[in-house]
TORKOL-4160 file (C-alpha; in steps of 0.2 Angstrom, whole numbers, padded with zeros to 4 digits, m for minus):
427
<pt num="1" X="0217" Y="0583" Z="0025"/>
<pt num="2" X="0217" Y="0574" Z="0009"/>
<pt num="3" X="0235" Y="0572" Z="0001"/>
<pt num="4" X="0245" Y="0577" Z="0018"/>
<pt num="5" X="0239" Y="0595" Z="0019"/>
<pt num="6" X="0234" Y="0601" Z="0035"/>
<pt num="7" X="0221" Y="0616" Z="0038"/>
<pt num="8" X="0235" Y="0626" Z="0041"/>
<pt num="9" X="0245" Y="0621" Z="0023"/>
<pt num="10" X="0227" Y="0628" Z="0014"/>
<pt num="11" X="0227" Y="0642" Z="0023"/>
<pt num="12" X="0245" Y="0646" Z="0019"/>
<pt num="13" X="0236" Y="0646" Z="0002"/>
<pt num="14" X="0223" Y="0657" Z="0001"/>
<pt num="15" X="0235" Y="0670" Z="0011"/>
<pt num="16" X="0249" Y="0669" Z="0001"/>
<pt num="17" X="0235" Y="0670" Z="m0016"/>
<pt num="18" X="0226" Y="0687" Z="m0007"/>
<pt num="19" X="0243" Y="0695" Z="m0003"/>
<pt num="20" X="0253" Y="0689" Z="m0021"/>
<pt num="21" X="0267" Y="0680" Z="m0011"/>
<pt num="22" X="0272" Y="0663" Z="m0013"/>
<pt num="23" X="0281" Y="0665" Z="0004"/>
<pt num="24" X="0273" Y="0670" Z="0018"/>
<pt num="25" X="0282" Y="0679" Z="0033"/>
<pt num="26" X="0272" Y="0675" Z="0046"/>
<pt num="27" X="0265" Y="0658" Z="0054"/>
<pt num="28" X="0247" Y="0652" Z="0049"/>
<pt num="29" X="0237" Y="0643" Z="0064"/>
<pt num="30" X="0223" Y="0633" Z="0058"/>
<pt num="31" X="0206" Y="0634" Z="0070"/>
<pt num="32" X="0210" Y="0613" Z="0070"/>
<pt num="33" X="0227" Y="0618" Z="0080"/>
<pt num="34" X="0238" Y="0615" Z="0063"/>
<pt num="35" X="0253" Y="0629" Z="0063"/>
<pt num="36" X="0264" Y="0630" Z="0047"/>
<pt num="37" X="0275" Y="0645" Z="0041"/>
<pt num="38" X="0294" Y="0649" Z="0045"/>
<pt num="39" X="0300" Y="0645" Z="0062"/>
<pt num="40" X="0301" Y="0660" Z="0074"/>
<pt num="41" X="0287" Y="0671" Z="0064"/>
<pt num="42" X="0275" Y="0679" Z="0072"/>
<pt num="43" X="0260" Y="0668" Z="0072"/>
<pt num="44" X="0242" Y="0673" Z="0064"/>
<pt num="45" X="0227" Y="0662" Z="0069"/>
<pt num="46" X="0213" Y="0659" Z="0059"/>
<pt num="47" X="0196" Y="0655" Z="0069"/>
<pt num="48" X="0184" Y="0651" Z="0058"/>
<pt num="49" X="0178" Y="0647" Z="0040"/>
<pt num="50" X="0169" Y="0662" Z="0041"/>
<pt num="51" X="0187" Y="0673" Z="0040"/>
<pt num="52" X="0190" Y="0663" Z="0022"/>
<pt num="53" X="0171" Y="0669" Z="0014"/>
<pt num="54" X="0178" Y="0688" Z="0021"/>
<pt num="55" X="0194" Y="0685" Z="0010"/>
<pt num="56" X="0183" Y="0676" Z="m0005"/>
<pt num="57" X="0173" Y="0688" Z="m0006"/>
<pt num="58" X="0184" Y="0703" Z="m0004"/>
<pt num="59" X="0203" Y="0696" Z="m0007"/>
<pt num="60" X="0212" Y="0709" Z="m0002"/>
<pt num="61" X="0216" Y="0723" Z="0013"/>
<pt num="62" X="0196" Y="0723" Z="0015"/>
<pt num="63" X="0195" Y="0708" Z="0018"/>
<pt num="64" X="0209" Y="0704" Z="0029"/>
<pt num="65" X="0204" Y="0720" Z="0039"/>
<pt num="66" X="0186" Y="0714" Z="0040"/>
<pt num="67" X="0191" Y="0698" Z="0048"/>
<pt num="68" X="0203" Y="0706" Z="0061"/>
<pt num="69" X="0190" Y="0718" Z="0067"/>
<pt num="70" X="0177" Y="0703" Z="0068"/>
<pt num="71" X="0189" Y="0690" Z="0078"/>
<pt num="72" X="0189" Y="0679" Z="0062"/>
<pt num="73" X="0208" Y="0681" Z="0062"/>
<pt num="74" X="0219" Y="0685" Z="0076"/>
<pt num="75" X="0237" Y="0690" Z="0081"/>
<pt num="76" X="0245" Y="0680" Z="0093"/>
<pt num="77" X="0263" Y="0689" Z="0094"/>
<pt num="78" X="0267" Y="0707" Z="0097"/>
<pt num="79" X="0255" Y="0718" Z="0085"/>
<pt num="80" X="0271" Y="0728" Z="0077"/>
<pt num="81" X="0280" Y="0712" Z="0073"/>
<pt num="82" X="0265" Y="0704" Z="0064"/>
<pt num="83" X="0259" Y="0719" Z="0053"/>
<pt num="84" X="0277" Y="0724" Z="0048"/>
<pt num="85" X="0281" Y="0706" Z="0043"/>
<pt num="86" X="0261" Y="0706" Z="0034"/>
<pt num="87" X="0268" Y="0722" Z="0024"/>
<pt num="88" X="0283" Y="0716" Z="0019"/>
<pt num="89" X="0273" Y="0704" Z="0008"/>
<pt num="90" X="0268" Y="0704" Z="m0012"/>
<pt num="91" X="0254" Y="0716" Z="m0012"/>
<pt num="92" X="0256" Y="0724" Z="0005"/>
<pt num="93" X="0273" Y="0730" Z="0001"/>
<pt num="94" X="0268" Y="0740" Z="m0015"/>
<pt num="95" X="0262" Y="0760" Z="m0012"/>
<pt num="96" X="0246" Y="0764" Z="m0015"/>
<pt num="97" X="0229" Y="0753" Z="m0015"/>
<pt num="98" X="0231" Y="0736" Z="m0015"/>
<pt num="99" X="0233" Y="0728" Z="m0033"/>
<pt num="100" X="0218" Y="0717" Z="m0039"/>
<pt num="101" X="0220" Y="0695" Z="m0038"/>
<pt num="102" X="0219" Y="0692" Z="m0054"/>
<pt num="103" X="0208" Y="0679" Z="m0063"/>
<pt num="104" X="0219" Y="0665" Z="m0062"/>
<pt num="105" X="0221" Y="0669" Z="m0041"/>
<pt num="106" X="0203" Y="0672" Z="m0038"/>
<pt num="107" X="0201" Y="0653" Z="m0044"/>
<pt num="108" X="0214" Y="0645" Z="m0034"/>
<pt num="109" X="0204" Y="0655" Z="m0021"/>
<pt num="110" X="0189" Y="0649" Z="m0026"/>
<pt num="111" X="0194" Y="0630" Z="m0025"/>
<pt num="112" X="0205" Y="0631" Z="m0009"/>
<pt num="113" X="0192" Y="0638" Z="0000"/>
<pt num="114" X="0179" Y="0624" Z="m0004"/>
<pt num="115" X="0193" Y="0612" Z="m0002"/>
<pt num="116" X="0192" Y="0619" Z="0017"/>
<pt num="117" X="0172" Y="0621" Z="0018"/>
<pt num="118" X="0172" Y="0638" Z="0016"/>
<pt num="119" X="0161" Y="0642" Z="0005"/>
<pt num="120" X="0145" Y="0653" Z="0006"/>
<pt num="121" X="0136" Y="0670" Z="0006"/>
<pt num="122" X="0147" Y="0685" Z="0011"/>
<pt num="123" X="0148" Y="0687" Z="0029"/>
<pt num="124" X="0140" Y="0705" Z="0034"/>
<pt num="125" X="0154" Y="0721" Z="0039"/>
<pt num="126" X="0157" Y="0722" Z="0054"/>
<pt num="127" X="0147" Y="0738" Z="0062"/>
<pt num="128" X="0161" Y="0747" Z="0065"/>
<pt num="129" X="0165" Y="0750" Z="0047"/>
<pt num="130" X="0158" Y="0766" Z="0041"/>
<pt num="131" X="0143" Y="0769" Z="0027"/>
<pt num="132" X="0142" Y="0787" Z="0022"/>
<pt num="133" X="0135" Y="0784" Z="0004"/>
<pt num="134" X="0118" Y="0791" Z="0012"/>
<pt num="135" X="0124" Y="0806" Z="0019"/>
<pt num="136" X="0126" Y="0816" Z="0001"/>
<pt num="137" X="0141" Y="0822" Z="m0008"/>
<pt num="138" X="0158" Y="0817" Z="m0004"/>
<pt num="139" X="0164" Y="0833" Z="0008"/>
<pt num="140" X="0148" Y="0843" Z="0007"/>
<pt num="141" X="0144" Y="0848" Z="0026"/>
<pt num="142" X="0131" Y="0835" Z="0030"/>
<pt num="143" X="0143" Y="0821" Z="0023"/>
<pt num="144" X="0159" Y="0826" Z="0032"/>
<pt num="145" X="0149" Y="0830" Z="0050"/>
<pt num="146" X="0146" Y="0809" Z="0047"/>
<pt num="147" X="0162" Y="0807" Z="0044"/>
<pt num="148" X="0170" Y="0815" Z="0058"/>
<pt num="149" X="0155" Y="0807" Z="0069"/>
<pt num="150" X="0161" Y="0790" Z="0062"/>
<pt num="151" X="0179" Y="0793" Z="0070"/>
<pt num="152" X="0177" Y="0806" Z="0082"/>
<pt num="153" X="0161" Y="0798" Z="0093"/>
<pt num="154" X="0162" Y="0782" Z="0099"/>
<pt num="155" X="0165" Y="0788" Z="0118"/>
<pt num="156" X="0176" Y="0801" Z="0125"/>
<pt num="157" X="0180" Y="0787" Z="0139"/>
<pt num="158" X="0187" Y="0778" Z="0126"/>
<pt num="159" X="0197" Y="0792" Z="0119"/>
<pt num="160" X="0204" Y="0797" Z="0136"/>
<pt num="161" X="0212" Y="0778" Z="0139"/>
<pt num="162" X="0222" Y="0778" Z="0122"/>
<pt num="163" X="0226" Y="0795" Z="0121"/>
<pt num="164" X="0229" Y="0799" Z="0142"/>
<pt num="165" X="0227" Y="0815" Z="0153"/>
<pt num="166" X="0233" Y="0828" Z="0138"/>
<pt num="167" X="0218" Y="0823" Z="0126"/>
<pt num="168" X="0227" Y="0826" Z="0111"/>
<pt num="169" X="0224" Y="0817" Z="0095"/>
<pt num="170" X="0239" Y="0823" Z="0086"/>
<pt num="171" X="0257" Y="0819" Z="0082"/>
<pt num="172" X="0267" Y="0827" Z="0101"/>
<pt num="173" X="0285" Y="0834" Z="0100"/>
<pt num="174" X="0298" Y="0821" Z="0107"/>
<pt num="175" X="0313" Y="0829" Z="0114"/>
<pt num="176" X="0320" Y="0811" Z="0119"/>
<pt num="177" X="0310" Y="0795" Z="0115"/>
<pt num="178" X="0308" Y="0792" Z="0135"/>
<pt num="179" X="0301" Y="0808" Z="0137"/>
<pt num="180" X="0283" Y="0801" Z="0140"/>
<pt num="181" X="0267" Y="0806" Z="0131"/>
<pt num="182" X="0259" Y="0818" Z="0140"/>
<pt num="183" X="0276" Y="0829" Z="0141"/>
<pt num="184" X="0277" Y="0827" Z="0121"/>
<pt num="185" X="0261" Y="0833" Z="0118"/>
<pt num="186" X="0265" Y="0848" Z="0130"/>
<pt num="187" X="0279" Y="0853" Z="0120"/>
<pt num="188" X="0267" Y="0852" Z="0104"/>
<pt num="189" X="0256" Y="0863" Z="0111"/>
<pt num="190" X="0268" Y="0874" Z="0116"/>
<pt num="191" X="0279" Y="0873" Z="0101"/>
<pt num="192" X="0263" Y="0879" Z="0090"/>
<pt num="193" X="0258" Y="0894" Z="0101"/>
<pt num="194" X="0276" Y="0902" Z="0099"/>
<pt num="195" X="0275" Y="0899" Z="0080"/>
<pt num="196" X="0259" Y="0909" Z="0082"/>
<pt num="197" X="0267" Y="0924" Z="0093"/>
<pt num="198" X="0252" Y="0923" Z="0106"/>
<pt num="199" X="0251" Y="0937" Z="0118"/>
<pt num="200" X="0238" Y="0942" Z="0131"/>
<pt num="201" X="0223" Y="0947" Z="0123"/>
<pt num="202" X="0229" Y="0937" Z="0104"/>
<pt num="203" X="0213" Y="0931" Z="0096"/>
<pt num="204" X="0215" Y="0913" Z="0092"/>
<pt num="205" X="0205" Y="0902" Z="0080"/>
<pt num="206" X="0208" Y="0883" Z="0084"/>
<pt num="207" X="0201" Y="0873" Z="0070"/>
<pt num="208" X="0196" Y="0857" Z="0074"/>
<pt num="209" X="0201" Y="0860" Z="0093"/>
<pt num="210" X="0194" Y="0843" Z="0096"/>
<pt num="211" X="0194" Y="0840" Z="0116"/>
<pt num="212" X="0201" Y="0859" Z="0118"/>
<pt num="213" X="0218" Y="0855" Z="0124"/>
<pt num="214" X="0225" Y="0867" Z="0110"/>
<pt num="215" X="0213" Y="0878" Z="0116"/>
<pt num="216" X="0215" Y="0876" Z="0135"/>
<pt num="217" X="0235" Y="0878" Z="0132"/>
<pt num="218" X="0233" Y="0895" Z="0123"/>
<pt num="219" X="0220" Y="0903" Z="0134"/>
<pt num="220" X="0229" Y="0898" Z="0151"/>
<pt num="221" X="0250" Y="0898" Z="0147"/>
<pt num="222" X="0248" Y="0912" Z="0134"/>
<pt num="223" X="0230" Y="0923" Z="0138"/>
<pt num="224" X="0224" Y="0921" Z="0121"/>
<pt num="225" X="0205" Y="0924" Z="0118"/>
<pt num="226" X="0201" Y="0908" Z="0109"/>
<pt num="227" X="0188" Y="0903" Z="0096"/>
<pt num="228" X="0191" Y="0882" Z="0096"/>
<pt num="229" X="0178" Y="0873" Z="0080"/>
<pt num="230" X="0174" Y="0855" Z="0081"/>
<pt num="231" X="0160" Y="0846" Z="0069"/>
<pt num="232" X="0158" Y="0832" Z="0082"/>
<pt num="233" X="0147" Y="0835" Z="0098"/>
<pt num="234" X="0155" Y="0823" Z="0108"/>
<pt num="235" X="0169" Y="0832" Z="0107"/>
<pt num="236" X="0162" Y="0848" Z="0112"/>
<pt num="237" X="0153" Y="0841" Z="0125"/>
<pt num="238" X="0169" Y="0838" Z="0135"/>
<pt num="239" X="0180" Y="0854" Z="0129"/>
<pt num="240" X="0165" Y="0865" Z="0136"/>
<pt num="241" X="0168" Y="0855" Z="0153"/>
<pt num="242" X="0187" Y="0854" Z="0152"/>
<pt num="243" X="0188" Y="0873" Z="0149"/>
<pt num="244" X="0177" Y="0876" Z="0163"/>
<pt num="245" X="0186" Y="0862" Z="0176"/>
<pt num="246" X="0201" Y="0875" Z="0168"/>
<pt num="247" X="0193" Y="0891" Z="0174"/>
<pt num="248" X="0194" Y="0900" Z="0158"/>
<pt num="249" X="0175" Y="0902" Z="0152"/>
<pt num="250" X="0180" Y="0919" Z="0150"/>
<pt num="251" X="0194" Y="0914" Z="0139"/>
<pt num="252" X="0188" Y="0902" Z="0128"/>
<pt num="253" X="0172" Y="0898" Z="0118"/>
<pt num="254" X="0170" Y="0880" Z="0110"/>
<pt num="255" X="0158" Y="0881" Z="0096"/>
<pt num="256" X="0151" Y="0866" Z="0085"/>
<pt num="257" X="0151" Y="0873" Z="0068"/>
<pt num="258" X="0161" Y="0870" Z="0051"/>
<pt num="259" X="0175" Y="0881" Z="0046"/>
<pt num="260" X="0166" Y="0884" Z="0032"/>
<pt num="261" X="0152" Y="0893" Z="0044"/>
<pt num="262" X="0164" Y="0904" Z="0055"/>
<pt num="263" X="0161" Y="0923" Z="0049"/>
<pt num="264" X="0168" Y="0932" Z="0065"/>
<pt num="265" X="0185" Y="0934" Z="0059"/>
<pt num="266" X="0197" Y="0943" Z="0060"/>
<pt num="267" X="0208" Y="0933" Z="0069"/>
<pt num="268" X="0227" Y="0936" Z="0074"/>
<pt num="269" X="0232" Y="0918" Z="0074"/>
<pt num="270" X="0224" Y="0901" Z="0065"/>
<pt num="271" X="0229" Y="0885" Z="0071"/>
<pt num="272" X="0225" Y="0868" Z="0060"/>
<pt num="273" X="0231" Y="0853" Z="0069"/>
<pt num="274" X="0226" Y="0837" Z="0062"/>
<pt num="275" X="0208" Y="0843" Z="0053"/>
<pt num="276" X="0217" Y="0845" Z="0035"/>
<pt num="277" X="0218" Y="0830" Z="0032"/>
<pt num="278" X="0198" Y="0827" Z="0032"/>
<pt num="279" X="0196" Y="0842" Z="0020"/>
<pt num="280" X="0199" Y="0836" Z="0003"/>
<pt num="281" X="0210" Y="0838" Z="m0012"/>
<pt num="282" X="0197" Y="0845" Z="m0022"/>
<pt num="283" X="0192" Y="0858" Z="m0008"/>
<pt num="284" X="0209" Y="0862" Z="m0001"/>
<pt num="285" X="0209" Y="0878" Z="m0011"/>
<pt num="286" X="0192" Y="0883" Z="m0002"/>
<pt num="287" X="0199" Y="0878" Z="0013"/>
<pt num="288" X="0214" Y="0891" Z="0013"/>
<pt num="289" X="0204" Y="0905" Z="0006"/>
<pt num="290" X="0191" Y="0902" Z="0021"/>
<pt num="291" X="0208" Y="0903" Z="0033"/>
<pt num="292" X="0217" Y="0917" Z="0024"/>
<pt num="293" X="0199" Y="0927" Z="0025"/>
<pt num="294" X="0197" Y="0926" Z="0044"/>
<pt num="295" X="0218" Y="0930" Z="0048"/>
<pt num="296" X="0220" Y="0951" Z="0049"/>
<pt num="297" X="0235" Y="0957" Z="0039"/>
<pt num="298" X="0249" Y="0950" Z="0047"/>
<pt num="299" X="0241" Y="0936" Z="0056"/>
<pt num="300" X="0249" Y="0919" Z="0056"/>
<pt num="301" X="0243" Y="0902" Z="0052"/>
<pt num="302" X="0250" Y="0887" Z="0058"/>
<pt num="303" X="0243" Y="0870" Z="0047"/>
<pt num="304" X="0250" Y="0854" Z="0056"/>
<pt num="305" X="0244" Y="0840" Z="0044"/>
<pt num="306" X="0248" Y="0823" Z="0040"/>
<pt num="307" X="0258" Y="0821" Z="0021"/>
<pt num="308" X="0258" Y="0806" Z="0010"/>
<pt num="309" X="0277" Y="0804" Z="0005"/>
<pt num="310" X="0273" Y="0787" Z="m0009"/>
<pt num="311" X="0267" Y="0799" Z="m0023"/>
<pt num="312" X="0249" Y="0805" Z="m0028"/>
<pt num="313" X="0238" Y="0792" Z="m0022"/>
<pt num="314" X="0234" Y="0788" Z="m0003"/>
<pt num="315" X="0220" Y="0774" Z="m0002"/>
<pt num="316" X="0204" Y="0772" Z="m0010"/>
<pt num="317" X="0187" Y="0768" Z="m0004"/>
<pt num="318" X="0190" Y="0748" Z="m0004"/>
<pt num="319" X="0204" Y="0750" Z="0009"/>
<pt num="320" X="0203" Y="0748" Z="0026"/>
<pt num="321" X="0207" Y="0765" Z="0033"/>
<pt num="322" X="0196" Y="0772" Z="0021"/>
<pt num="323" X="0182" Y="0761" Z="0028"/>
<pt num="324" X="0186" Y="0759" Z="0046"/>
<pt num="325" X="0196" Y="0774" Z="0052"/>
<pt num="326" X="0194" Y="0790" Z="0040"/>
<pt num="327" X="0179" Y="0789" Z="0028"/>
<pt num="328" X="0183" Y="0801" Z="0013"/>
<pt num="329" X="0200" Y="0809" Z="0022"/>
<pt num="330" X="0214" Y="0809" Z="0011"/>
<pt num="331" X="0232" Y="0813" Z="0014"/>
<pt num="332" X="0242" Y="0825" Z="0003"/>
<pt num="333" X="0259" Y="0828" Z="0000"/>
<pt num="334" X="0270" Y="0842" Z="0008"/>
<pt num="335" X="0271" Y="0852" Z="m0010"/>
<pt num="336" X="0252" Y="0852" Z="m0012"/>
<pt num="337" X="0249" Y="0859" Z="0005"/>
<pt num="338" X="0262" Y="0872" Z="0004"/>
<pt num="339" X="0256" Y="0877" Z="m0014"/>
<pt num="340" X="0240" Y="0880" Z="m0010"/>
<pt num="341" X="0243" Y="0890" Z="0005"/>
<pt num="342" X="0255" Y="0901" Z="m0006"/>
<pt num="343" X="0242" Y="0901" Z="m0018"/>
<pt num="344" X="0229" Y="0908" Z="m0008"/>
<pt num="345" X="0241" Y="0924" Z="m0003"/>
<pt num="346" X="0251" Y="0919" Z="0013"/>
<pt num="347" X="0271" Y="0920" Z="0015"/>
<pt num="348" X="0276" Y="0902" Z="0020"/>
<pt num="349" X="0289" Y="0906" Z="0032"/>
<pt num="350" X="0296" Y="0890" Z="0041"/>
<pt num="351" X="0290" Y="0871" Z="0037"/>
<pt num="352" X="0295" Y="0858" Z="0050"/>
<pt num="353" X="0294" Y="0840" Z="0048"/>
<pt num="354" X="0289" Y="0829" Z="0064"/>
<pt num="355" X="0289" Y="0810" Z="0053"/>
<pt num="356" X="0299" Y="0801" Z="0067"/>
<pt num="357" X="0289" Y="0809" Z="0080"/>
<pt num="358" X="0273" Y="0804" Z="0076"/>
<pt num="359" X="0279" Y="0785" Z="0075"/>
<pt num="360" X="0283" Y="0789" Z="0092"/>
<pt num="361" X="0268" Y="0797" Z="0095"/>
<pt num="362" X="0259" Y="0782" Z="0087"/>
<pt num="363" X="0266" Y="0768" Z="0097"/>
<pt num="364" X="0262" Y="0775" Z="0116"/>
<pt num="365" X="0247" Y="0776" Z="0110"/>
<pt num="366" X="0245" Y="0758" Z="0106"/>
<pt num="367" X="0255" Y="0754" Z="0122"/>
<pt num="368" X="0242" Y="0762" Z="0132"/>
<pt num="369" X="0228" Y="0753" Z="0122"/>
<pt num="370" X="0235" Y="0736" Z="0126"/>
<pt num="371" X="0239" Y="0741" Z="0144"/>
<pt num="372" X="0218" Y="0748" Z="0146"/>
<pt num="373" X="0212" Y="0733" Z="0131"/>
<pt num="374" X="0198" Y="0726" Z="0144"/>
<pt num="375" X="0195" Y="0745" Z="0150"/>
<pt num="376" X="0193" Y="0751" Z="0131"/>
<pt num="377" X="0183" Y="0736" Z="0125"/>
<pt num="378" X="0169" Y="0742" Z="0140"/>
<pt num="379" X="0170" Y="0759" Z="0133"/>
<pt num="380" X="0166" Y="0755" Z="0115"/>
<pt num="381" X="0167" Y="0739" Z="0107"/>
<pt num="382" X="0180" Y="0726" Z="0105"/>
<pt num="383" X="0178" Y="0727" Z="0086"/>
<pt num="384" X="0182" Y="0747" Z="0089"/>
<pt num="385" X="0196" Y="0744" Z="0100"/>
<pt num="386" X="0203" Y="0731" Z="0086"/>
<pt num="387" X="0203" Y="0743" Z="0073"/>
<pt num="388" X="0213" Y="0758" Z="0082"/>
<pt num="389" X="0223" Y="0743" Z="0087"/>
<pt num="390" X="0227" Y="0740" Z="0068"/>
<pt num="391" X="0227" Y="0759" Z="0062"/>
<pt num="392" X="0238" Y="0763" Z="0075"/>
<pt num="393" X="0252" Y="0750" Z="0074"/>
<pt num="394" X="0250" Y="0750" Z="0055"/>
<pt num="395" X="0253" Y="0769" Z="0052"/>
<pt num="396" X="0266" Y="0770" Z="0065"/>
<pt num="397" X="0275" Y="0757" Z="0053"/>
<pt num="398" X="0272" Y="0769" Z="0038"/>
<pt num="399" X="0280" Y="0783" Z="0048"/>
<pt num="400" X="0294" Y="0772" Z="0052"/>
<pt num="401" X="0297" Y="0769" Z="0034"/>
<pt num="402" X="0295" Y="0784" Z="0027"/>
<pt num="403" X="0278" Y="0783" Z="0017"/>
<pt num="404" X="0269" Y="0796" Z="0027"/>
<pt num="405" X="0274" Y="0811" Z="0036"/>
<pt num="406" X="0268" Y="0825" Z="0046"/>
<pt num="407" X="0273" Y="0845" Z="0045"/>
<pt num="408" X="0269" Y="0858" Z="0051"/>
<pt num="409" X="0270" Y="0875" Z="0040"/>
<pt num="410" X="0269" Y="0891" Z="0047"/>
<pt num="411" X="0263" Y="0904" Z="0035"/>
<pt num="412" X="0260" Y="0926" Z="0037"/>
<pt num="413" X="0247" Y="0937" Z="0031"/>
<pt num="414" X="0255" Y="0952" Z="0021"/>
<pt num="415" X="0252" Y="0969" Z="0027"/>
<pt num="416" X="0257" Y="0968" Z="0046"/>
<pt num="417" X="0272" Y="0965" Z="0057"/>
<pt num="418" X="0283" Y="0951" Z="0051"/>
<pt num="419" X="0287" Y="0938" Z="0062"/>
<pt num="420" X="0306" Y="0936" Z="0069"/>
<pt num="421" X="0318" Y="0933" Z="0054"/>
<pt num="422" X="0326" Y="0917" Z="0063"/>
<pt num="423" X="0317" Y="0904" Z="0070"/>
<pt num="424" X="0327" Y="0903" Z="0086"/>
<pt num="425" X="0313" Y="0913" Z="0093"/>
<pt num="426" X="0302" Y="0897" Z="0095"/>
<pt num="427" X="0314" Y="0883" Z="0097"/>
């Protein structure tokens, strides 16, 4: 290259220009073989041109996120290592959505990239990032059925090799880090059915019940009557055949229908594991009433959720995860949670908070993606598997540092029994 700068060096450039950072923490590798960046740093290869039009066009966590997904860019080294040295970097570190380049970037952009050959049209998303702008209002029914169709089904085969024989997409309970996966989601499941106080014959509303394993637990270990809710039909599909492999078609129906639909209450418990979060800030209030409407007085609610711990803003539409892994979700924190469901008439009675277990959680399910990568690529796509690869790695980062959290709160209707005044009696 023209004045002793390899591919590589330019490519330092327009990364270190996208991210704010004059020093990069990572190893570039040009698609001419050049390598520049600190010795011993996990190394990122760049394949093509075509990743520096992706960054052009959209210089930031979009851009970067599009070009992983397509095999523009690669990793080389070991997934946690490269993404926690990536956001320890200029923008990347910062909470909330990524800051803007500013003008004065976006030319040096401009002219490295040509100075590479880099120029042209923007490269078309790959077709695993989601579109729901057609679908209608942000969290009306229709638009958040795509939503959850988005995430939820692209392949229960595929689902089943990341997340194992438990078939559980939530953060487990870890008694010991080497207790294994499928024993930690176990003890979730368990965990949340004594918080409920099921007994034989409880009637048990499962929102978002996803492949029926909350479901499956309950009817089967406690002889509830169980109502499970899902909005995706894949899902659906294999909790109907899991309940029935489980013998308990007398125990548990699986319906597809919203929560807003489900007029058959009353209910003795509700459990929420994981579906919050796809609800909305603006409808969280609406959410609660529907809960607090269906639970019969003295009926408990257990809402397991993710929290956003790095103040009032989680991503916005231009970020990756909003685009790739949960269109329109949005993360609140503990405090909004808890207010609303006191605001709607319940007696919050215990809050427990799983953060370190759902880093946990988080990596064995990337471990097991890497160990089934071929197997997973066959079931979907090897953009797909790229993107759970990042999402996975990258929010099990965030829980390690503190930016996100998960709790679960465990809440009473007033005007029955009270539930036991310590909670020694589900630990």
């Amino acid at each position: 290259m023209a004045g002793g700068r390899t591919v590589a060096d330019r490519l330092a450039t327009v990364l270190g220009t996208v991210l704010g950072s004059a020093e990069l923490p990572v190893r570039l590798r040009g698609w001419d073989g050049s390598v520049t960046g600190p010795p011993g740093a996990p190394v990122i290869a760049v394949r093509n041109r075509r990743a520096l039009r992706r960054l052009l066009w959209s210089p930031g966590q979009l851009g970067l996120g599009r070009a992983y997904v397509a095999g523009d860019i690669d990793v080389e080294d070991d997934v946690f290592e490269t993404f926690a040295a990536l956001s320890s970097a200029g923008r990347l570190a910062e909470t909330g959505p990524m800051r803007p380049v500013t003008t004065a970037e976006r030319l040096t952009l401009l002219r490295t990239v040509a100075g590479l050959g880099g120029l042209g049209t923007d490269p078309a998303p790959p077709a695993e990032e989601a579109d729901l702008g057609r679908h209608g209002l942000r969290h009306s029914r229709r638009r958040d059925a795509a939503a959850i169709a988005h995430h939820y089904d692209v392949g229960n085969d595929f689902y089943e090799l990341v997340l194992g024989p438990s078939m559980v997409y939530s953060c487990a309970v870890w008694d010991t880090p080497d207790v294994g996966l499928d024993a930690a989601q176990e003890a979730k499941l368990d965990l949340v059915c004594r918080k409920l106080g099921l007994h034989e014959g409880d009637r048990l509303l499962d929102v978002g019940c996803g492949w029926g394993s909350m479901a499956i637990h309950a009817a089967g270990r406690y002889g509830a009557d169980v109502v499970g809710i899902t909005i995706s039909e894949e899902q659906a599909t294999l909790a109907r055949k899991r309940v029935a492999e489980a013998g308990l078609t007398d125990k548990v129906e699986i319906r597809v229908q919203d929560y807003r639909e489900v007029d058959d209450g009353p209910f003795d418990a509700i459990s929420s594991i994981g579906m919050a979060e796809h609800v909305g800030r603006a409808r969280l209030g609406d959410y609660v009433d529907q809960l607090v409407g269906l639970l019969r007085p003295g009926g408990r609610l257990l809402n397991h959720a993710i929290a956003w711990n790095a103040g009032e803003t989680t991503w916005d539409d231009t970020s990756f995860i909003a685009r790739y892994v949960f269109p329109d979700g949005e993360l609140l924190g503990l405090h909004e949670m808890v207010g609303a469901i006191e605001a709607g008439g319940l007696e919050v009675v215990d809050v427990e908070a799983l953060r370190r277990h759902y880093a946990l959680t988080l990596r064995a399910w990337v471990q097991r993606l890497e160990e089934h990568w071929d197997d997973a690529v066959a079931a979907s796509t090897e953009g797909r598997a790229r993107v759970w690869r990042l999402y996975m790695a990258a929010c099990a980062l965030a829980f390690e540092g503190g930016s996100m959290g998960v709790d679960q709160v465990l809440a009473v209707k007033p005007g029955g029994e009270q539930p036991p005044l310590r909670r020694t009696a589900w630990v």
